[in-house]
C-alpha positions in Angstrom: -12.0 -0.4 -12.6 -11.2 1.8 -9.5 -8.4 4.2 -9.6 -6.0 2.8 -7.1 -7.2 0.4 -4.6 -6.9 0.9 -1.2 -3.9 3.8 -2.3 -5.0 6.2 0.6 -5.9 3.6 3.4 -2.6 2.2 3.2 -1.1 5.5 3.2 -2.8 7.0 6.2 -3.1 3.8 8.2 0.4 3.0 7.7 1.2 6.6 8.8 -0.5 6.1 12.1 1.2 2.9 12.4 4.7 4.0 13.4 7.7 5.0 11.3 7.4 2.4 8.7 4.6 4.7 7.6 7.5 7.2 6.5 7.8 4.2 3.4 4.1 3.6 2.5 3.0 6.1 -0.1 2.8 9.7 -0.2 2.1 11.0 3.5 3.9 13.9 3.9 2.7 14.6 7.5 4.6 12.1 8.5 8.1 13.6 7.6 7.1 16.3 10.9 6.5 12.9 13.2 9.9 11.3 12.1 12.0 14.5 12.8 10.3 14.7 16.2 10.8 11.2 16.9 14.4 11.0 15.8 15.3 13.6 17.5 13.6 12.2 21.3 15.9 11.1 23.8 14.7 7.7 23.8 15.8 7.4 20.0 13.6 6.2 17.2 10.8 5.4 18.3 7.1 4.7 16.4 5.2 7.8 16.1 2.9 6.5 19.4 5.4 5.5 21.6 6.3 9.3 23.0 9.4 9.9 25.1 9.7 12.4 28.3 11.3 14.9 25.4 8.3 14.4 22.8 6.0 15.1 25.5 7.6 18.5 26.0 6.5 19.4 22.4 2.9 21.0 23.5 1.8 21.6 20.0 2.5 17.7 18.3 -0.4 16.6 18.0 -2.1 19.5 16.3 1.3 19.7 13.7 1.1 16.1 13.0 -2.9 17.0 12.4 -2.5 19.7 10.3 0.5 17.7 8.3 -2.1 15.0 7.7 -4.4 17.7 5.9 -1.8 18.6 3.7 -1.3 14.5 2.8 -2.1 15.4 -1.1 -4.2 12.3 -1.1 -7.0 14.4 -2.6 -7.3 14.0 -6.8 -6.2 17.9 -7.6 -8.6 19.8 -10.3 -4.8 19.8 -12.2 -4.6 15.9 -12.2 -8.2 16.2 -13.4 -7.3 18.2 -16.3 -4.4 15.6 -17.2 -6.7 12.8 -17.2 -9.4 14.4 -19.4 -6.7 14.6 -21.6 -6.0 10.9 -21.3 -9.5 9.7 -22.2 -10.0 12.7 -25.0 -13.5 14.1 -23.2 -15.4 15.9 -24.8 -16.2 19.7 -22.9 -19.5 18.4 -21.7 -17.7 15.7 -20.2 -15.3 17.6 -18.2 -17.8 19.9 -17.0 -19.9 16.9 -16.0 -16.4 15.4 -14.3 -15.5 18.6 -12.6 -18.9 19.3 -10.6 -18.0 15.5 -9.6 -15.0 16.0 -8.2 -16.2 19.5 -6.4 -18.4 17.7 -4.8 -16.1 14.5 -3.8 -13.3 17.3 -2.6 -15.6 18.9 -0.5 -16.4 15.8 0.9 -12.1 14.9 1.7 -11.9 18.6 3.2 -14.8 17.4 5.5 -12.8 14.2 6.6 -9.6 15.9 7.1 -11.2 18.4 9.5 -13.0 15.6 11.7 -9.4 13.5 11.5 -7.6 16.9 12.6 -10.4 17.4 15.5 -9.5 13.7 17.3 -5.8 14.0 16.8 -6.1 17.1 18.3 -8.4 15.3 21.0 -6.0 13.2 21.7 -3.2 15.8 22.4 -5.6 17.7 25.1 -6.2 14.4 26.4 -2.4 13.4 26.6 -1.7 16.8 28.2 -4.2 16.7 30.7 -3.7 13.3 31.7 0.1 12.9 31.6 -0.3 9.7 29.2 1.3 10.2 25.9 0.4 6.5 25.5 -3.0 7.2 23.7 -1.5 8.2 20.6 -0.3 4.6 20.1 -3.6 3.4 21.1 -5.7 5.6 19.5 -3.8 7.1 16.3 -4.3 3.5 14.2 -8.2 3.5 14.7 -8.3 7.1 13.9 -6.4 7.0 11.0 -8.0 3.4 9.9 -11.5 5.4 10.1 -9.8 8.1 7.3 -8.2 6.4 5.1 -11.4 3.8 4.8 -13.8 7.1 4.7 -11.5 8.8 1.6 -11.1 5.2 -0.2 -15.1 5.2 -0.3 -15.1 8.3 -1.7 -12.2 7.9 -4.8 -13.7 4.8 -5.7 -17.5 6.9 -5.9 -16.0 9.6 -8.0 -14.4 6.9 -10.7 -17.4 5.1 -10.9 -19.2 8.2 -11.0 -17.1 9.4 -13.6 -16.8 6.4 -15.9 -20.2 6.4 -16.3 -20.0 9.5 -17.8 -17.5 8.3 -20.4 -17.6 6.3 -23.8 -16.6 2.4 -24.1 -13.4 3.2 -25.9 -13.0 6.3 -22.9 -12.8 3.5 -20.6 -10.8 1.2 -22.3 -8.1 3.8 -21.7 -8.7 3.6 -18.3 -5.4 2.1 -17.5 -3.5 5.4 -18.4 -5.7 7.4 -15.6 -4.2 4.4 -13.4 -1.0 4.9 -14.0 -1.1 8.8 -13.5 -2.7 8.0 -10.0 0.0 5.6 -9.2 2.7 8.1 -10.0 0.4 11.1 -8.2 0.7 9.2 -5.4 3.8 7.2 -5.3 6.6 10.4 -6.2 5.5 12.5 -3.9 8.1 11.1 -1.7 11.7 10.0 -2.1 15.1 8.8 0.5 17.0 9.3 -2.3 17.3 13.1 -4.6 15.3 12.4 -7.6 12.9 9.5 -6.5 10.3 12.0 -5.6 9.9 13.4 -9.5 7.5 12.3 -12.4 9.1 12.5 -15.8 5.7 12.8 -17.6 4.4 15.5 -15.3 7.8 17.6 -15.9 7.0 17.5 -19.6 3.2 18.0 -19.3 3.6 20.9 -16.6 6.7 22.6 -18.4 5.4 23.0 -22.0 8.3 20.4 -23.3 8.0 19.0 -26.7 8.2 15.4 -26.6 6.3 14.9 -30.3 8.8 13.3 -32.1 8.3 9.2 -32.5 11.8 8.4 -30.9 10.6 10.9 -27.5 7.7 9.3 -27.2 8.7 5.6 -27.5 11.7 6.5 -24.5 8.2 8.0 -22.5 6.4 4.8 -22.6 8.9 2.8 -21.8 9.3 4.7 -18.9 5.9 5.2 -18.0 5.6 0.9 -18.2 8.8 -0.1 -16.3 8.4 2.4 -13.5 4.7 1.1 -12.9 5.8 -1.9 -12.4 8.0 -0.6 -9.9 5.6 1.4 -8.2 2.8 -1.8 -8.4 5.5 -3.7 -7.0 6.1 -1.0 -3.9 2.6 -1.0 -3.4 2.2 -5.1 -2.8 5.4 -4.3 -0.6 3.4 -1.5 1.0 0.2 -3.8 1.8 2.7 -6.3 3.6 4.4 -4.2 6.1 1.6 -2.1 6.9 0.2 -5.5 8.7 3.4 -5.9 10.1 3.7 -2.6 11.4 0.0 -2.7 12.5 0.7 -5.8 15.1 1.2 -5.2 18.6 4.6 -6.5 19.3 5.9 -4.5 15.9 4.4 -0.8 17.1 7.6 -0.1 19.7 10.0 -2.7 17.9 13.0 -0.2 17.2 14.3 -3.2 15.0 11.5 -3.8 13.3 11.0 -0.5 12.0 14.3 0.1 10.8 14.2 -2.8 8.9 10.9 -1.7 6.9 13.0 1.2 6.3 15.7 0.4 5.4 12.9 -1.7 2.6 11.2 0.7 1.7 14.0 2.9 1.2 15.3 0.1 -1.5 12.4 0.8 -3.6 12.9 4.1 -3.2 16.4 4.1 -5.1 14.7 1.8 -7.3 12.6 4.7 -8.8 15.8 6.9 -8.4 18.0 4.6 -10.9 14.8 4.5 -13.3 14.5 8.4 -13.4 17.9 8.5 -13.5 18.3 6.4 -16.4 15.6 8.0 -18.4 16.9 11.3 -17.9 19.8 10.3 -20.0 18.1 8.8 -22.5 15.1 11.7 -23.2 17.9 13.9 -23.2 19.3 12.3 -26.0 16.2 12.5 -27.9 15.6 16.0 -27.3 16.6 18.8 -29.3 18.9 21.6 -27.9 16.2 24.0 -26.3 14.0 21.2 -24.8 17.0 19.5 -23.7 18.1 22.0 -21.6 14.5 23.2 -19.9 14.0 19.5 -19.1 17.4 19.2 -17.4 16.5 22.3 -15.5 13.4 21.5 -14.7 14.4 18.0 -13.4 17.3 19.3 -11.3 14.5 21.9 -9.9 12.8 18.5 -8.8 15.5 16.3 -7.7 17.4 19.0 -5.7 15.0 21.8 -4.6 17.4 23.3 -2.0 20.2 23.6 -4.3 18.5 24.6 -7.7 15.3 26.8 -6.2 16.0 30.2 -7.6 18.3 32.2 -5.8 17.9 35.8 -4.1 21.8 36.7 -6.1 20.0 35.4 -9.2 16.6 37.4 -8.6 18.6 40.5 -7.8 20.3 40.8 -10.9 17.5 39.6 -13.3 15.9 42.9 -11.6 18.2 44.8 -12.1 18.5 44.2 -15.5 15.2 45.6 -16.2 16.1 49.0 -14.0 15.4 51.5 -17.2 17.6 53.8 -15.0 20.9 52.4 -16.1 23.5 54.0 -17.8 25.3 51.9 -20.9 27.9 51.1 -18.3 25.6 49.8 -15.9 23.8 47.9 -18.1 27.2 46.4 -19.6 28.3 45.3 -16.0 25.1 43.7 -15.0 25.1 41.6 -18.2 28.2 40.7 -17.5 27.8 39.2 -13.3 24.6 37.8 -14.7 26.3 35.5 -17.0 29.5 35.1 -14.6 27.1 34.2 -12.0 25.4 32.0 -13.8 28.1 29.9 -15.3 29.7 29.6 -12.0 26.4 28.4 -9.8 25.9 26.4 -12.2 29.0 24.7 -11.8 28.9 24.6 -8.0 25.5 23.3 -8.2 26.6 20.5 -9.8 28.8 19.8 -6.9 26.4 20.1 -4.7 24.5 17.9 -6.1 26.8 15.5 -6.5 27.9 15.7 -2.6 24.6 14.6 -1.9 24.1 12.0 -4.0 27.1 10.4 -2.6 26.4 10.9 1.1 22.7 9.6 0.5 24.5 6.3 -1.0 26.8 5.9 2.1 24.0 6.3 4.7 21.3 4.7 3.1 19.1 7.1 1.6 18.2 11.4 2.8 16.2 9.9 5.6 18.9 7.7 7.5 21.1 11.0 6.6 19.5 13.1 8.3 18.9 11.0 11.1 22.6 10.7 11.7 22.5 14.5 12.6 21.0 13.7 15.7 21.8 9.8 15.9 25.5 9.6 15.3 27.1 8.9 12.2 29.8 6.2 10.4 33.0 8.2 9.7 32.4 7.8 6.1 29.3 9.5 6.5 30.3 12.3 8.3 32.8 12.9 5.8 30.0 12.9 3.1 28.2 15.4 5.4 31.5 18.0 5.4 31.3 17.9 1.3 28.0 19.0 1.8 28.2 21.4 4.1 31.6 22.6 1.7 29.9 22.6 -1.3 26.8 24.3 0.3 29.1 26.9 1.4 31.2 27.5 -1.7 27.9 28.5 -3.1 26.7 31.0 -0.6 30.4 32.6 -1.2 29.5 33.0 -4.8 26.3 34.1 -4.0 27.2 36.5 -1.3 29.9 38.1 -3.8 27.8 38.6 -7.1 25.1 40.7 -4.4 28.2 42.9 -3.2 29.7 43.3 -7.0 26.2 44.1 -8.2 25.3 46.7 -5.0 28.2 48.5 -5.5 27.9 49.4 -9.0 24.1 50.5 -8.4 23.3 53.9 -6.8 21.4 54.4 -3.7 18.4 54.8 -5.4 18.5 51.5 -7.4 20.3 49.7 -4.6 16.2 50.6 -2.6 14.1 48.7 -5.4 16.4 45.3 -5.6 14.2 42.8 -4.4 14.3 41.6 -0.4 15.2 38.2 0.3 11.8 36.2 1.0 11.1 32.9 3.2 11.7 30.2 1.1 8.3 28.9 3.0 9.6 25.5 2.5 8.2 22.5 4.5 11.3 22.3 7.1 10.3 18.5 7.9 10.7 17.5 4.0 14.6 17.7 3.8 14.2 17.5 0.0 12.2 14.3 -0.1 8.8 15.5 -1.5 8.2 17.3 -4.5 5.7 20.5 -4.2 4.3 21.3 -7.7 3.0 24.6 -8.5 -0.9 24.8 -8.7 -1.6 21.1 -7.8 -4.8 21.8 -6.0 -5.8 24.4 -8.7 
């Protein structure tokens, strides 16, 4: 009864494989080897098969390294937590559980670190050499070698940990499964909202789900989109052979085919999470409603519904105990005005990119086209992005003026600065980051 067979060997070894890697699990290093390779002169190109102006990028191969490290393949200590709650442990259990999986991290860390060291080998090498062909020779074997060393050690730690548990704990098995399936398989999406886990948004975000009708919508969902994600993963297997034979690893056709695949399960899981929005909303009452909705748009669209600086400003200055009853009156007021209005211009935004992901195929081929060309109709999808984007910044940027120049100088110094996002700039909104998942 192992966790998920094989769920990191395809990942890793499909990464190394070339760009159909971009559609086999939960990689995220690979998104920083897709932009570079989209972008080469040579076109797109598997991830070994450099051109002159991916050679010029000196510090490739320790990125794409140091990408890898950040895969999330590891089980977190949150997941953990969840599936303690699964099988009902007892505390002695979990304490016996968590000194596993200390000891099993430890052990990933270790592999990452000696993975990191060859790719970055293999850059030296390359750069001294002149042949940027070794990354094609070299990069499946490495990663082969990883993904082989991190399955061994998931499939210890769940034996080691069922043996720990009670036959009825293990009968439930399953369930812990199915959480590692999803762990693994939305981290990742070509379209907004494939990359999000209804269960983990009501687990993580303190929504009540209790009543009978709530939790018969949740396991439906939780069955149909397994079988989704079991039937990616079969997919998966597949191509990763294809991708792994010679005559595949610089086939420009090939690759976009698997893509263009892979990205059709991807909007698979989208029309399922979209579906199941609707109908837990309708199940939900008014204040668990609306923190779901907001905490699934949070998800689905990180770049347009992260928190914005306008909105952090005057949620501080609310609390400024400086403010006279005028003051106080007018920074109510913007906040709500604000509010009501982003709100609504976030919805367009959204919806401008919903649409231009249908017309080019999904976020990846999107943003390809930025440096590949574009259909007409999808540079027109583009501009209502790049509108709607815009419309929201003019909000933004005049809520922070109205706001400044009703403070004094003095209250105008302790609004907060604007801070780096610190956003992965190779995800374009296609993986998920939750808070505290290695914690």
């Amino acid at each position: 009864m192992k966790l998920v067979a094989n769920s990191v060997a395809n990942s890793v070894v499909g990464s190394a494989c070339g760009l159909v890697g971009c559609v086999q699990r939960t990689v995220r290093g690979l998104a920083a080897a897709l932009v570079l390779v989209a972008g080469t002169a040579g076109g797109l190109v598997a991830m070994g098969g450099f051109t002159p102006s991916a050679q010029a990028q000196p510090g490739m191969g320790r990125m794409m390294a140091a990408q890898f490290s950040n895969s999330g393949s590891a089980i977190s200590r949150k997941s953990l937590s969840e599936y303690a709650t699964l099988l009902g442990m007892s505390e002695e259990q979990k304490e016996t559980a968590t000194t596993l999986l200390e000891g099993y991290r430890d052990a990933h860390k270790a592999a990452l670190e000696e993975m990191q060291a060859k790719v970055e080998g293999l850059q030296e090498k390359a750069r001294d050499t002149g042949d940027w062909s070794v990354f094609q020779k070299d990069m499946p074997e490495i990663g082969k070698t990883f993904a082989e060393k991190v399955d061994k050690l998931e499939k210890d730690l769940v034996t080691d940990i069922q043996a720990v548990l009670t036959p009825a704990q293990v009968e439930k098995w399953p369930s812990v499964e199915r959480h590692r399936r999803r762990d693994m398989g939305l981290r990742w999406g070509f379209y907004s909202g494939a990359a999000v886990d209804l269960i983990r948004i009501t687990n993580r975000s303190g929504i009540t789900m209790e009543s009978p009708e709530a939790k018969e919508v949740l396991g439906q969902y939780e069955t149909e989109l397994d079988a989704k994600l079991q039937e990616f993963g079969r997919w998966s297997d597949d191509s990763r052979k294809e991708a792994m034979k010679p005559e595949n690893m610089m086939n420009q056709q090939s690759q976009m085919k698997l893509l263009e695949e892979g990205a059709k399960y991807s909007k698979d899981v989208r029309d399922i999470n979209k579906r199941y929005v609707s109908r837990l909303r309708d199940v939900l009452d008014e204040t668990n409603r609306e923190k779901f909705t907001e905490e699934f748009n949070k998800r689905a669209y990180p770049r347009i519904y992260r928190d914005s600086h306008t909105e952090e400003m005057l949620t501080a200055a609310t609390g400024f105990s400086d403010l006279d009853e005028s003051q106080k009156e007018t920074v109510k007021t913007l906040k709500e005005q604000y509010m009501r209005e982003a709100s609504s211009l976030n919805a367009n935004w959204a919806k401008a990119q919903e649409a231009a992901e249908e017309k080019a195929g999904g976020s990846m081929q999107l943003m390809m086209a930025q440096w590949m060309g574009a259909s007409e109709d999808v540079k027109k999808a583009q501009e209502e992005i790049k509108a709607a984007r815009e419309a929201r910044k003019e909000v933004d940027d005049k809520f922070k003026k109205r706001l400044q120049d009703m403070l004094n100088g003095a209250q105008k110094d302790r609004l907060p600065t604007k801070k780096p996002t610190n956003q992965n700039p190779w995800d374009f909104g296609m993986f998920v980051e939750e808070e505290g998942e290695d914690e």
